[in-house]
C-alpha positions as CSV (number, residue, x, y, z in Angstrom):
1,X,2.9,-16.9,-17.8
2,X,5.4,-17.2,-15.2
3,X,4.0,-14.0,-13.8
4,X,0.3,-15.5,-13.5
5,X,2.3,-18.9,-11.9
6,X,3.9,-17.1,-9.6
7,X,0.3,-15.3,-8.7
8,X,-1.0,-18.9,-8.5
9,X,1.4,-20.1,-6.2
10,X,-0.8,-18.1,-3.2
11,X,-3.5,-20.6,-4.2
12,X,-1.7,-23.5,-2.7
13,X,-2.8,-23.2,0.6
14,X,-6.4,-23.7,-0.1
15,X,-5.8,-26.2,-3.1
16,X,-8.6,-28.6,-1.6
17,X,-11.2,-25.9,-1.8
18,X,-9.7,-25.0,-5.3
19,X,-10.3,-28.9,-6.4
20,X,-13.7,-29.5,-5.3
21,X,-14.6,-26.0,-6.9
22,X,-12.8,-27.5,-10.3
23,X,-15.3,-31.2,-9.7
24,X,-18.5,-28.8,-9.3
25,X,-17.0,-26.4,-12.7
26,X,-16.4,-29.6,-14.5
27,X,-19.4,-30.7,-14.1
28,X,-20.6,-27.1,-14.9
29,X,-19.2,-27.8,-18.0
30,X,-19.9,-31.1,-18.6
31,X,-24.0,-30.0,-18.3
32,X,-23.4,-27.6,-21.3
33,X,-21.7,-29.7,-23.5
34,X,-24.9,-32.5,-23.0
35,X,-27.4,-29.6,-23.4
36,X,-25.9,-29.7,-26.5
37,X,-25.6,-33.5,-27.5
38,X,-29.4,-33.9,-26.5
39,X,-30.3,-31.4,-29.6
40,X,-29.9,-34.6,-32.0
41,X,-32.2,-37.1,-30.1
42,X,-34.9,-34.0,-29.5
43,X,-35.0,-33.0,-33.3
44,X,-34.7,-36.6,-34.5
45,X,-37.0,-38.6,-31.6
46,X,-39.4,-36.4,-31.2
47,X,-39.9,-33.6,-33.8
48,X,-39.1,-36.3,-37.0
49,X,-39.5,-40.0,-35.7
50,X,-42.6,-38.4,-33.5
51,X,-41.7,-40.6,-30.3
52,X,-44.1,-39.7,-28.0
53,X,-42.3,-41.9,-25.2
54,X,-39.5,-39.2,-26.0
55,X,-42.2,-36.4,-25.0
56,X,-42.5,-37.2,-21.9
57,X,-38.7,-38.3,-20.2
58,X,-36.5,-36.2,-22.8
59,X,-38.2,-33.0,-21.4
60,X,-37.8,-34.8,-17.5
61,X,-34.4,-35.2,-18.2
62,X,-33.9,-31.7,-19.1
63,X,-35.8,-30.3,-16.0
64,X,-33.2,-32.7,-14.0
65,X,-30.2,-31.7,-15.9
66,X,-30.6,-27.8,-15.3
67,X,-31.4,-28.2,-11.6
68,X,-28.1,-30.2,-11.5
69,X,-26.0,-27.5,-13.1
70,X,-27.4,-24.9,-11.2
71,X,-26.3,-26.9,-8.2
72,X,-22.6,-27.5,-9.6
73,X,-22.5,-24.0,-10.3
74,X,-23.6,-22.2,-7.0
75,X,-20.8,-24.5,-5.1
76,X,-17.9,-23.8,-7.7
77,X,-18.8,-20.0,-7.1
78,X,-18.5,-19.7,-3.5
79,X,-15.7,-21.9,-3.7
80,X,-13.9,-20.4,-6.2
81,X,-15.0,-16.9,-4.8
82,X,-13.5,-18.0,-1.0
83,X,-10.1,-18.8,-2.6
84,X,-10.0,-15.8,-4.4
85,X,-10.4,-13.9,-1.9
86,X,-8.2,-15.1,0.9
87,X,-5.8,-15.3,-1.8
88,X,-6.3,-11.3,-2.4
89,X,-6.4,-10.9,1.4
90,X,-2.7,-13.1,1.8
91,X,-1.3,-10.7,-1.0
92,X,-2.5,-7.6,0.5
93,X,-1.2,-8.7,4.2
94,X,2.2,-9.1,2.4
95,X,2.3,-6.3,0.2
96,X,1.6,-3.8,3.5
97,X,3.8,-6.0,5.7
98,X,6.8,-5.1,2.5
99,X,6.0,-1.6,3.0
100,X,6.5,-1.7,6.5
101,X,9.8,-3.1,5.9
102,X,11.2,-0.1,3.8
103,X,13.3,2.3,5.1
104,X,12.8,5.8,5.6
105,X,14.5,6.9,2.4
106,X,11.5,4.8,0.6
107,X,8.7,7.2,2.0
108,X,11.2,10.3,1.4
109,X,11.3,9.2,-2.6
110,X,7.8,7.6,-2.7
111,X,4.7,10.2,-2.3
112,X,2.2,8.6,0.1
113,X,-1.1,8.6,-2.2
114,X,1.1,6.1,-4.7
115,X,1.7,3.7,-1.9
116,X,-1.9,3.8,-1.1
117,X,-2.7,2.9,-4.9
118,X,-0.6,0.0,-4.7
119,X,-2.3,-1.7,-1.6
120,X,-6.5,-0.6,-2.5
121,X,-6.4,-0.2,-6.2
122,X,-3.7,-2.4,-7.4
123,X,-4.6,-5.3,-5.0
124,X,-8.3,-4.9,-6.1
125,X,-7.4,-5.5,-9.4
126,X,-5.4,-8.7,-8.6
127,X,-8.7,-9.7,-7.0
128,X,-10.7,-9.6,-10.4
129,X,-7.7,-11.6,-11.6
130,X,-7.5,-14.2,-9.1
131,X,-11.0,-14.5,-8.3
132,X,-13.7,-13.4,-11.0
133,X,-11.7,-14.1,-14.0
134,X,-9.7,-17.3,-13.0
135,X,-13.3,-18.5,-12.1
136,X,-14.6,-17.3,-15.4
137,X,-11.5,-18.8,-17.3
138,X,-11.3,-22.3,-16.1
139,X,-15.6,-22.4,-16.6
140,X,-15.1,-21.3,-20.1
141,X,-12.0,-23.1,-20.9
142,X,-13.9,-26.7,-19.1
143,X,-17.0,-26.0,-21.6
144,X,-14.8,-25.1,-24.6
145,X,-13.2,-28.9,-24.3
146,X,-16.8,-30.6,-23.1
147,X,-18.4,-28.6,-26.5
148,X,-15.4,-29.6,-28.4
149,X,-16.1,-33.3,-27.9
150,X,-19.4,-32.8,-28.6
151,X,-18.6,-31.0,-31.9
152,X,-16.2,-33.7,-33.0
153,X,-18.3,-36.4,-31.7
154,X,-20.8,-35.2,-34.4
155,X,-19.0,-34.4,-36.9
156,X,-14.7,-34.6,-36.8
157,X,-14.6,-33.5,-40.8
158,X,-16.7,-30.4,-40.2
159,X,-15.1,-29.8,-37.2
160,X,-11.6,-30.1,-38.6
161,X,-13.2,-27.2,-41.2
162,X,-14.5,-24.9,-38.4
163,X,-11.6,-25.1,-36.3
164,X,-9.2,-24.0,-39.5
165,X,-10.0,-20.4,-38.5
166,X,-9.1,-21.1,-35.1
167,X,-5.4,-19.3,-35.6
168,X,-7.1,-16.5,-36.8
169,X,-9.0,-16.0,-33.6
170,X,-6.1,-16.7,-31.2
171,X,-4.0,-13.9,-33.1
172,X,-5.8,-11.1,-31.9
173,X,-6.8,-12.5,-28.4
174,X,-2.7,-12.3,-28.0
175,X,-1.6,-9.2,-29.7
176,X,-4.3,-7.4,-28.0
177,X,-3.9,-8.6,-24.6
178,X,0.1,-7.6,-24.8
179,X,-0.9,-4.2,-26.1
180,X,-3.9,-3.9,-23.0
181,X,-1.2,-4.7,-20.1
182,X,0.9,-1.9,-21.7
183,X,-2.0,0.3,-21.2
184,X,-3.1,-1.1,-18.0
185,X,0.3,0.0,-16.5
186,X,0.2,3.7,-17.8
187,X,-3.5,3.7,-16.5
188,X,-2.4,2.2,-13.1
189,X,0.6,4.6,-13.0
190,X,-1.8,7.6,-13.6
191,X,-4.7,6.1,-11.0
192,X,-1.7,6.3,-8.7
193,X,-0.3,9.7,-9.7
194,X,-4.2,10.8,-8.8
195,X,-4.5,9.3,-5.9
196,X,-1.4,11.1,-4.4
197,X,-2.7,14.2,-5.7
198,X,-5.2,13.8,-3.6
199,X,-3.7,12.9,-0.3
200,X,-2.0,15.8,-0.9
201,X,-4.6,17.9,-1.6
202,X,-7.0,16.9,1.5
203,X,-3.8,17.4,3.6
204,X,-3.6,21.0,2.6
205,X,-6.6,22.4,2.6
206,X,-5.4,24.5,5.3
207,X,-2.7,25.9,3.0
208,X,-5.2,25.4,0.0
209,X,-8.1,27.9,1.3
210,X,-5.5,30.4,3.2
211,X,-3.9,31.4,-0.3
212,X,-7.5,31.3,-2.4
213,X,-5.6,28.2,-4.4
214,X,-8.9,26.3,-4.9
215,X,-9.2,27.4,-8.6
216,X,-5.9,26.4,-9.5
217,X,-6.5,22.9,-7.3
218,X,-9.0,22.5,-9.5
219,X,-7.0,23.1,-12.8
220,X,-4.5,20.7,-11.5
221,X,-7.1,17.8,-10.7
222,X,-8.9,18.3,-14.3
223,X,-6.1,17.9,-15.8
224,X,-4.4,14.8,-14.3
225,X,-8.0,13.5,-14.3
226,X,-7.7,13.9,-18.3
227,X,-4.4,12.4,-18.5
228,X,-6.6,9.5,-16.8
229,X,-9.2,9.7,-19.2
230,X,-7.0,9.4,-22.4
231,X,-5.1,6.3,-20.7
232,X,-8.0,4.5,-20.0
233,X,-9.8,5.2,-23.3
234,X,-6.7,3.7,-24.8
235,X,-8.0,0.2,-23.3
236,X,-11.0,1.0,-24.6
237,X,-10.0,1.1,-27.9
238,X,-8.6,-2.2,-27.7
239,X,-11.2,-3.8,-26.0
240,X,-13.6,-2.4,-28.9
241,X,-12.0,-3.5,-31.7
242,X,-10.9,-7.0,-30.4
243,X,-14.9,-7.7,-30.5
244,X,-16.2,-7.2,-34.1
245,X,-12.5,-9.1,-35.1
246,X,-13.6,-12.1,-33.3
247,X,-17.8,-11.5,-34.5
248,X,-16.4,-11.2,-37.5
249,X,-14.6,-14.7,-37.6
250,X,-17.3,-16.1,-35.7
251,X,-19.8,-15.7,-38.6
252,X,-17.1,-16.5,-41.3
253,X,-17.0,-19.9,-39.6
254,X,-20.8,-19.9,-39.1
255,X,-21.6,-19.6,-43.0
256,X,-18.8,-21.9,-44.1
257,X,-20.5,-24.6,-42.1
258,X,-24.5,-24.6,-42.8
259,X,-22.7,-24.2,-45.9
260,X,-21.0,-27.4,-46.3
261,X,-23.4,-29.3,-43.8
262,X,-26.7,-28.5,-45.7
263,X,-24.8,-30.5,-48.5
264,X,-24.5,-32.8,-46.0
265,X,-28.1,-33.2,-45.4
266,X,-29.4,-32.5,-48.7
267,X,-27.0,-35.3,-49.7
268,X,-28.3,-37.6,-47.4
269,X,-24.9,-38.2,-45.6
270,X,-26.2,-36.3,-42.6
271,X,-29.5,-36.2,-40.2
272,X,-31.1,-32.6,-39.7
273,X,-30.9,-33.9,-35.9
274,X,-27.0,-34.4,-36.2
275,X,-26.5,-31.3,-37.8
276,X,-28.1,-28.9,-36.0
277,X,-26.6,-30.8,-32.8
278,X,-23.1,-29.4,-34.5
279,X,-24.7,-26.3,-35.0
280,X,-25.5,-25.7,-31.2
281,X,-22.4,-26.7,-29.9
282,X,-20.6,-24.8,-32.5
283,X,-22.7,-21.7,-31.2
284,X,-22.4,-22.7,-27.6
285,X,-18.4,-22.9,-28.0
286,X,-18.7,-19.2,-29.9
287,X,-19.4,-17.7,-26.5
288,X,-17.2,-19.2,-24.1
289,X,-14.3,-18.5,-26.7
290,X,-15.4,-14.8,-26.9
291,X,-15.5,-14.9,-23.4
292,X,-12.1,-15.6,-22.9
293,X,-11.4,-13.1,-25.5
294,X,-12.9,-10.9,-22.9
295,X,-11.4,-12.4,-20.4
296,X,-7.9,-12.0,-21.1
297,X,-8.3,-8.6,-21.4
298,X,-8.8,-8.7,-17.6
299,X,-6.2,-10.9,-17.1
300,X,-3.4,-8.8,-18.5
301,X,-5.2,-5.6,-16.5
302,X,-4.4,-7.7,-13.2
303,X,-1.0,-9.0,-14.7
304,X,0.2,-5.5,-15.0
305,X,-1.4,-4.8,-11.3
306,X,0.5,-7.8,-10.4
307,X,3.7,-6.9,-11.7
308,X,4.3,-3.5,-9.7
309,X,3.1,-5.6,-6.4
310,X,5.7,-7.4,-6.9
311,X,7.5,-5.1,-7.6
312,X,6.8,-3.9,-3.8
313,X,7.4,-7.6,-2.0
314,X,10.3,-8.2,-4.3
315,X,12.2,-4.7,-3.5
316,X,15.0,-5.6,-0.9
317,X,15.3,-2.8,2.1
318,X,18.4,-0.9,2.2
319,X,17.8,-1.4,5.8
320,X,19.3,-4.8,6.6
321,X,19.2,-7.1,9.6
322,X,22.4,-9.4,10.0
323,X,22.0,-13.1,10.2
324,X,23.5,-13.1,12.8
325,X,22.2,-10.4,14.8
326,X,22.4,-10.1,18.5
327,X,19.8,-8.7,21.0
328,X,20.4,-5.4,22.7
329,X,20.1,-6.0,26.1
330,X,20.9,-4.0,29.5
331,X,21.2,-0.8,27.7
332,X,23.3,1.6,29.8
333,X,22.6,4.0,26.9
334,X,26.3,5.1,25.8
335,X,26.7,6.3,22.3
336,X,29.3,7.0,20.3
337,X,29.5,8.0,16.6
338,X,33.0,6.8,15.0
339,X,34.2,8.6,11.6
340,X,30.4,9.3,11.0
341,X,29.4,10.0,7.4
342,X,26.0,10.6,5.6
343,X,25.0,10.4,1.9
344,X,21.9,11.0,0.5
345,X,22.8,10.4,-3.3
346,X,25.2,12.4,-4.3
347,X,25.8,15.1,-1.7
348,X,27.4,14.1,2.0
349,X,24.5,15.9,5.0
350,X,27.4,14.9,7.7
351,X,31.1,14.6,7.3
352,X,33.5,12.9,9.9
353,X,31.5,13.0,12.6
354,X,33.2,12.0,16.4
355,X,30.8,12.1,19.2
356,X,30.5,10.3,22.5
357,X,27.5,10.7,24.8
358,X,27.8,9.3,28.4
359,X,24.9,7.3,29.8
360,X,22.7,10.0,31.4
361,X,23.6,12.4,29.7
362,X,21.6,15.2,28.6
363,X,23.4,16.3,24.9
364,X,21.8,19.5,22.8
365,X,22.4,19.3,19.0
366,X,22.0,23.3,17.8
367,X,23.0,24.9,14.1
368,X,20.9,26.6,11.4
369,X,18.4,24.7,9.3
370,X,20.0,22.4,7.3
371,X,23.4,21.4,8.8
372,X,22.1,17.6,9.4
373,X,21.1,17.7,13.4
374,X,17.5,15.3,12.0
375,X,19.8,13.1,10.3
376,X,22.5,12.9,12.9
377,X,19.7,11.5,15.5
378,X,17.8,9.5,13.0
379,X,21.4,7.2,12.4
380,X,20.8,6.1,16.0
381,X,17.7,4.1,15.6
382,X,18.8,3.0,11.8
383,X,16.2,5.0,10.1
384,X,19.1,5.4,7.7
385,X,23.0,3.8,7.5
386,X,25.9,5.2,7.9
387,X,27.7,5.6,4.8
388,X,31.3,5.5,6.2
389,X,32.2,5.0,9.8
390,X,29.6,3.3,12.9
391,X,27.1,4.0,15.3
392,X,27.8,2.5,18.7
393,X,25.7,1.7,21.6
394,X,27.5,0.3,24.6
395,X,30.1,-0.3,22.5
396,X,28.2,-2.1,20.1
397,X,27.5,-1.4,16.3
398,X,23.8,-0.6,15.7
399,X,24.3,-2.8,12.7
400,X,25.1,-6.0,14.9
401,X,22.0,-5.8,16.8
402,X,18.7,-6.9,15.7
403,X,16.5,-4.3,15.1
404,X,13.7,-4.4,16.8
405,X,15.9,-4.6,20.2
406,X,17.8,-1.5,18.5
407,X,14.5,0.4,18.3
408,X,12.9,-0.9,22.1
409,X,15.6,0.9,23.5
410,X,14.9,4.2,21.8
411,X,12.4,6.8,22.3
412,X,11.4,9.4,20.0
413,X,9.5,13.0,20.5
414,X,9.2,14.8,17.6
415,X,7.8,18.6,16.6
416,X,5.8,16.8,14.0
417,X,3.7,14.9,16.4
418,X,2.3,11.8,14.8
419,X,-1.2,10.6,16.6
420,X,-3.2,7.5,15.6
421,X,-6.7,7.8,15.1
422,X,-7.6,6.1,18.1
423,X,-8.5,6.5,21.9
424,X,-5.7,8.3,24.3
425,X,-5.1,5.3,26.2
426,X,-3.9,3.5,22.9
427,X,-2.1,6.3,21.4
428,X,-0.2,6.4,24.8
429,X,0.6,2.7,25.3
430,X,1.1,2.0,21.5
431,X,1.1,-1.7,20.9
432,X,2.5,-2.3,24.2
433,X,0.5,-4.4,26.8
434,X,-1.7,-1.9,28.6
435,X,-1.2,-1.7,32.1
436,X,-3.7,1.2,33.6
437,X,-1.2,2.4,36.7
438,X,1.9,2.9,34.0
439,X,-0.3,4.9,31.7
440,X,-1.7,6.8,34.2
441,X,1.7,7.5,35.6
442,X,2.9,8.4,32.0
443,X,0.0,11.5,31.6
444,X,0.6,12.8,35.2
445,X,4.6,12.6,34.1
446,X,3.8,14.2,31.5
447,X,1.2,17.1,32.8
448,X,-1.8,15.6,30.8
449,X,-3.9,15.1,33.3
450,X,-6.1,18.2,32.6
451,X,-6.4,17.5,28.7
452,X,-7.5,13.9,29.5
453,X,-9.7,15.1,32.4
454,X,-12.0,17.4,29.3
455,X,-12.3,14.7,27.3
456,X,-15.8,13.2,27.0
457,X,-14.3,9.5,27.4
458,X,-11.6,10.4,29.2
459,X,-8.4,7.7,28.5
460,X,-10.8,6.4,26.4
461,X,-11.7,9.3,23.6
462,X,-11.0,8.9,20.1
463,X,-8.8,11.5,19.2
464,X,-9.4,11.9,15.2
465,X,-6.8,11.7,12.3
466,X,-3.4,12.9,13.7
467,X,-5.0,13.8,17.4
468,X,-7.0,17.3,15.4
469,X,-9.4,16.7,18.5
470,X,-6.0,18.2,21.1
471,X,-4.2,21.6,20.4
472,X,-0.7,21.7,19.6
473,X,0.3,21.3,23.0
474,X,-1.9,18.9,23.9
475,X,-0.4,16.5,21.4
476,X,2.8,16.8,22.6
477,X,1.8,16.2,26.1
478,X,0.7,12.9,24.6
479,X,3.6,12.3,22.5
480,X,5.9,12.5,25.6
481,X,3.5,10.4,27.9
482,X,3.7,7.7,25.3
483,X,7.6,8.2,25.0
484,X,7.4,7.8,29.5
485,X,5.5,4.6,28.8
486,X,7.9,3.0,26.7
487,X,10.6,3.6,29.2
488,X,13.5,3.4,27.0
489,X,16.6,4.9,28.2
490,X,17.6,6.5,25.1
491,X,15.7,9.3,24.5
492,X,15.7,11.6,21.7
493,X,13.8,15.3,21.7
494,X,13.6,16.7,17.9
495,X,12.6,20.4,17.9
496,X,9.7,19.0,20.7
497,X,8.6,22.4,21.9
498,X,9.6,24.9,18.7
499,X,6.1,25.4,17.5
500,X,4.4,25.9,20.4
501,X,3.2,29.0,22.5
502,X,4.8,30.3,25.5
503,X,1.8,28.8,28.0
504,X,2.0,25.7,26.2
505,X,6.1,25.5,26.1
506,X,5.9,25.9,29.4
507,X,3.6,22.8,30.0
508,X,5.7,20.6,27.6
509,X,9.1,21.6,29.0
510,X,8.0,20.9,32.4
511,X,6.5,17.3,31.2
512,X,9.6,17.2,29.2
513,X,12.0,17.4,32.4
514,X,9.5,14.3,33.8
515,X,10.9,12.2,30.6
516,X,14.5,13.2,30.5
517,X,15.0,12.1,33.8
518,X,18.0,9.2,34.3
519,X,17.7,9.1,30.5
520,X,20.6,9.5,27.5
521,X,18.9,12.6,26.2
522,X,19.5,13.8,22.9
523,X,18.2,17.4,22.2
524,X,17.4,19.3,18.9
525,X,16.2,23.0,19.3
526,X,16.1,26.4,17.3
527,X,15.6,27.7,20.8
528,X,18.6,28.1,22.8
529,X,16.6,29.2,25.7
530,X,15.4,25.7,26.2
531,X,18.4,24.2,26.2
532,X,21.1,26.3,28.3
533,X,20.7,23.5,31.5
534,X,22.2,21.0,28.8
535,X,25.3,19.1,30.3
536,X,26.6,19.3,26.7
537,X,25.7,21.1,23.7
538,X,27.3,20.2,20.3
539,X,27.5,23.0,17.0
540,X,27.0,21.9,13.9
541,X,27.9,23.5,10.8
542,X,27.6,21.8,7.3
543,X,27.4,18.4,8.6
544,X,30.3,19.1,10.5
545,X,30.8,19.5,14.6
546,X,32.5,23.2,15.0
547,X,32.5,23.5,19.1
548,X,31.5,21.4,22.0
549,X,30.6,22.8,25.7
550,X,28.4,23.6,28.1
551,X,26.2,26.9,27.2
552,X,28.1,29.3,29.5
553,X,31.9,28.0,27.8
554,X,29.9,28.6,24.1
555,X,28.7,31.8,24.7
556,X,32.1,33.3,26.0
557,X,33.9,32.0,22.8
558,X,34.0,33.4,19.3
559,X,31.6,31.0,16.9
560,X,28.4,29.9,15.3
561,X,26.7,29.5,18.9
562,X,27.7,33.0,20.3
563,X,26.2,34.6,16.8
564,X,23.1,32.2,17.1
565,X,22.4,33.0,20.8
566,X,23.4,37.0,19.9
567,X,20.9,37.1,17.2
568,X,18.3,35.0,19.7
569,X,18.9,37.6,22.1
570,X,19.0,41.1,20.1
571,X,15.7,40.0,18.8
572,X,14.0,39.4,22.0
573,X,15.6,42.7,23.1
574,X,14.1,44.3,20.1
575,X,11.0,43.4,20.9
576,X,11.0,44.8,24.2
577,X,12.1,48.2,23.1
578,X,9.5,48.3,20.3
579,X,7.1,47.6,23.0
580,X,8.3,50.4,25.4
581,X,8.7,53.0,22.7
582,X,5.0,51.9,21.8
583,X,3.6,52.3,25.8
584,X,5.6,55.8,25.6
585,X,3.5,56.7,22.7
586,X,0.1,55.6,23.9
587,X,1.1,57.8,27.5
588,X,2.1,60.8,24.9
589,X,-1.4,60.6,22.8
């Protein structure tokens, strides 16, 4: 209950819509419960006192009656239909806007098709909950008490008999909704489990087709698609039985009646007219009850939808803003890292890290896969915290600045380029206010001129899901224009040029000298040849830093970066040789 109260609290902003949609259901319900009162007066005016006055406005009346209700009834639906719905729509807005709020770790732990399932299949379940079946509840419930008046208006002994088995039929309309949110969980759970199945999946079709995995794809679909199956044929099973229980008790009650009212009227104590009015409205209120039956069933379905939404809005980031948070303004765009350390559960990625970056400067962060060089970088913006120690900008903790003034003054290029499906011009200017010159500016900075130029809409092209319409090197040409756009003069470069070819390395490194330009630059590479004009590069090995220099001090020392640009170099001079032995074969031959 406090659950569905808490759901209902969303409703409060449209609470006039909600109460004229309750006038028109009450009147809904009202018209039912007189269908049923004006059974006595038809049987006993017309068919036995043969009131032929009664033949003529009875009938009128009736005609009147139903046009009435189907009045009532159109308005309390779109009303009812309207609130439900922007009530869906508000939960949905916060639900994506909680996401947003997570921190990176979230997304690491939380595969990407489950957080889908939450916003599309677990909010469209709310929306039977708060729309369909509240509508359908409060109807039913309204012409349960308008029938019951009737019923006891009639009759109150007989009713008093009827409504004896009345525990009997509440029992299972409880048990069996507990038992149906249980399942409705494990079945939203699995729907979830599916739907990040395939995300994956349609993401890695690439993968998928180039190892002839497609059969066992298949095998691994079928069989979470089973697990599905059983689930939801669990709620089936529940859902079938708690039907014949309640049909079951419905004609129990039925028989004990015409029962003891024929008595009634073979005794004289009773009209035929009265009784079968008591009959009706004891058959009408059958329905409505067995409706709710149903309709509880639903209920706990949406509960259990509810429940891991809230779940979502309720979980508190670990990625905290200060109250009293200051705006990071002027950067210069020094940074220093202070007794830096890094957990990610149990195992420390960076240990007792000391680093200070001058405002300008160009830093390159090298060491084999592994040794924390992502992480390091990703402390700057507060994708993650620190666990010990601080991150300073001008002097300032990161963690006493708002941050979205934090993030403003930070730019990032990744290897990973992430494009929007959406035009160039968008992509490049990213929520910012579009200003034609700047972006312009941005893709000649960035030597994108010529992939723009090719495009059938030019700035204006859609690009597709993740920018497939651009090569590799394309995308990155884009990436770094939109990093020149936002101006920011901390700039970090994560392993921006490592999968490309040499033609298209060339490109980006040239557009990438554009962007570092009177900029804190903050390097990541595997290749050292693209980052010997550093002013400083910094070694890391196993989360610690093990040398700091410039490239022509590293190489001349003993150490990780000597082997790394060693075995950098041999390799390239390999190649060469291979390739001269191989022209000295093709002149032998």
């Amino acid at each position: 209950m406090g659950l569905y109260l808490r759901l209902l609290k969303y409703v409060k902003p449209y609470w006039i819509k909600l109460l004229f949609a309750m006038i028109f259901m009450s009147l809904v319900s009202a018209s039912n419960g007189l269908t049923a009162f004006i059974v006595k007066p038809v049987l006993d005016k017309i068919f036995f006192e043969k009131n032929a006055s009664m033949l003529f406005i009875i009938p009128f009346g009736i005609i009147l009656l139903y046009i009435a209700k189907g009045i009532c009834d159109y308005f309390q639906g779109y009303l009812m239909g309207y609130v439900g719905q922007r009530v869906v729509t508000d939960i949905r807005n916060i639900l994506f806007r909680a996401v947003q709020r997570q921190p990176l770790s979230f997304f690491d732990k939380t595969p990407t098709g489950i957080s889908i399932s939450r916003v599309i299949n677990d909010v469209n379940l709310i929306q039977n909950t708060v729309s369909d079946t509240l509508t359908a509840v409060l109807k039913d419930a309204l012409t349960v008490i308008a029938l019951v008046f009737v019923v006891f208006y009639r009759d109150w002994k007989l009713a008093i008999i009827s409504f004896l088995i009345l525990p009997f039929a509440i029992y299972p309309i409880v048990n069996f909704g507990r038992r149906l949110r249980k399942v409705s969980i494990k079945t939203q759970k699995s729907v979830a489990r599916l739907t990040a199945f395939l995300h994956e999946n349609i993401t890695g079709q690439r993968i998928i087709k180039a190892f002839c995995m497609e059969p066992y794809e298949e095998r691994r679909f079928e069989e979470e698609n089973d697990n599905l199956f059983q689930t939801v044929m669990k709620r089936y099973r529940i859902r079938a039985l708690s039907s014949p229980i309640m049909e079951a008790l419905g004609g129990i009650a039925v028989a004990v009646i015409i029962w003891y009212g024929g008595n009634q009227v073979i005794s004289g104590k009773s009209t035929p007219g009265n009784f079968f009015s008591f009959i009706a409205a004891l058959l009408m209120l059958y329905e409505p009850i067995k409706r709710l039956n149903k309709e509880n069933h639903n209920i706990q379905q949406g509960l259990a939808a509810t429940q891991r939404v809230f779940e979502i809005i309720d979980r508190e980031p670990e990625i905290k803003e200060k109250r009293d948070a200051i705006d990071l303004k002027n950067v210069q765009g020094d940074i220093e890292f202070v007794n830096v350390s890094f957990k990610y559960e149990d195992r420390y990625v960076l240990k007792n890290i000391n680093l200070k970056i001058r405002k300008k400067e160009v830093v390159a962060i090298v060491g084999e896969s592994g040794v924390g060089k992502t992480t390091l970088v990703n402390l700057i913006p507060r994708f993650y915290d620190v666990t010990e120690g601080s991150v300073k900008i001008d002097g300032i903790d990161i963690r006493d600045v708002k941050l979205k003034s934090l993030r403003e003054n930070v730019a990032i290029v990744t290897q990973d380029v992430i494009l929007f499906n959406d035009s160039i011009i968008n992509n490049v200017t990213f929520g910012q206010e579009i200003d034609l010159e700047r972006v312009k500016l941005a893709i000649s900075m960035a030597h994108a001129d010529e992939v723009v130029r090719k495009l059938p809409n030019g700035l204006h092209t859609n690009i597709g899901e993740k920018g497939v319409r651009l090569s590799g090197g394309e995308k990155q040409r884009i990436a770094i224009a939109r990093a020149i756009y936002k101006n920011a003069p901390i700039l970090i470069l994560d392993e921006a040029t490592s999968s490309l070819d040499s033609a298209s390395e060339l490109m980006v490194q040239k557009a990438i000298e554009n962007l570092i330009r009177g900029r804190t630059t903050i390097i990541i590479a595997h290749r050292l040849s693209t980052i010997m004009g550093a002013d400083r590069i910094v070694v890391l090995d196993k989360g610690k830093i093990v040398q700091e220099g410039d490239h022509q001090t590293l190489v001349e020392e003993e150490g990780p970066y000597k082997r790394l640009f060693e075995l950098q170099y041999r390799k390239k001079h390999k190649k060469v040789i291979s390739f001269e032995k191989a022209l000295k074969n093709v002149e032998k031959t």
